[in-house]
N, C-alpha and C positions, 0 to 999 in steps of 0.2 A: 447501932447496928453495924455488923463486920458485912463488907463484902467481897468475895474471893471473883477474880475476873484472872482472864487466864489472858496472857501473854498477846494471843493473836485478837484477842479483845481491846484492850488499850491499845494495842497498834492499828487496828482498825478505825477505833476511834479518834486517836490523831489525826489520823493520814485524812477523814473525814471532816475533822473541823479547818485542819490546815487547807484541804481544795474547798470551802466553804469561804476560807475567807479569802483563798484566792479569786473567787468569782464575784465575791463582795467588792474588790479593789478594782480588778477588770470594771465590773459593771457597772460600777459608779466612781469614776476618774474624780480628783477635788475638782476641776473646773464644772464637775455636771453639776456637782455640790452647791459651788459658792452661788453659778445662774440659781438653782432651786431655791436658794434662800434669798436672794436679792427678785427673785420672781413671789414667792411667796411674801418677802417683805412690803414688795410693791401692792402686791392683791389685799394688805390690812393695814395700806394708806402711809406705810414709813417710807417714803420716797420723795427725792427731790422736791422742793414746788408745795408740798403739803404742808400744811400747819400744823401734822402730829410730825414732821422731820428736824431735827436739829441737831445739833453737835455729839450730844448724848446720843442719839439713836444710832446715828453713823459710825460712831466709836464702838458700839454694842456691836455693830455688824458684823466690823472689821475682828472685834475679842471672839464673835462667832466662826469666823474663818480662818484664826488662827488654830482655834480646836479641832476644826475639819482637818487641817492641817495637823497637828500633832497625833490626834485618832488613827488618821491615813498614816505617817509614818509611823506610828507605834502599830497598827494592823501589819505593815508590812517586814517591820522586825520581826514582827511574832510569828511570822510566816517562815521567815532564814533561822528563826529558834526551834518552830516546828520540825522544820527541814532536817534539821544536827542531830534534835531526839529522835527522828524516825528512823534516820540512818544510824546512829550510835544501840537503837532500838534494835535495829537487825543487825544491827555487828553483834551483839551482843545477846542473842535470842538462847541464853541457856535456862532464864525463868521460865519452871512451868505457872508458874501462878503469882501473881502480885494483889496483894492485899490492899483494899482501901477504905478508910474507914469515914463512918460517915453520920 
């Protein structure tokens, strides 16, 4: 199926996901992250002092927080990527219609 979408449609649509994930990065800083997962870990007993805690689980945590971590910076790349096509977007508004197939 072809679908025809006109110029101020994909640009709308960027500019849309792009403030989307800006408000995803605002409203959930890593540090609110890493507490939610080290708060959730704690509340299904992986926590210091426990007998389901050990080396393995800790190690788990920490490979969990490094992805918070590369998500977070990979979101806020995609943000300065967004930013370049929205702008190189209106530089360049002489499409009436761009194609996308799907």
């Amino acid at each position: 199926m072809l679908y025809i979408l006109s110029a101020n449609q994909v640009l709308r649509g960027l500019i849309m996901y792009r403030d989307t994930l800006k408000k995803m990065i605002n409203k959930h800083p890593q540090g609110q992250l890493y507490q939610m997962l080290d708060m959730f870990a704690g509340q299904a007993g992986f926590k210091q002092g426990s007998v389901l805690y050990n080396d393995a689980v800790a190690e788990r945590i920490e490979w969990h927080k490094q992805i918070i971590d590369q998500n977070y910076n990979d979101a806020r790349d995609l943000v300065v990527l967004l930013d370049q096509l929205i702008m190189n977007f209106q530089d360049n508004n002489n499409q009436d219609e761009l194609h996308y197939g799907c």
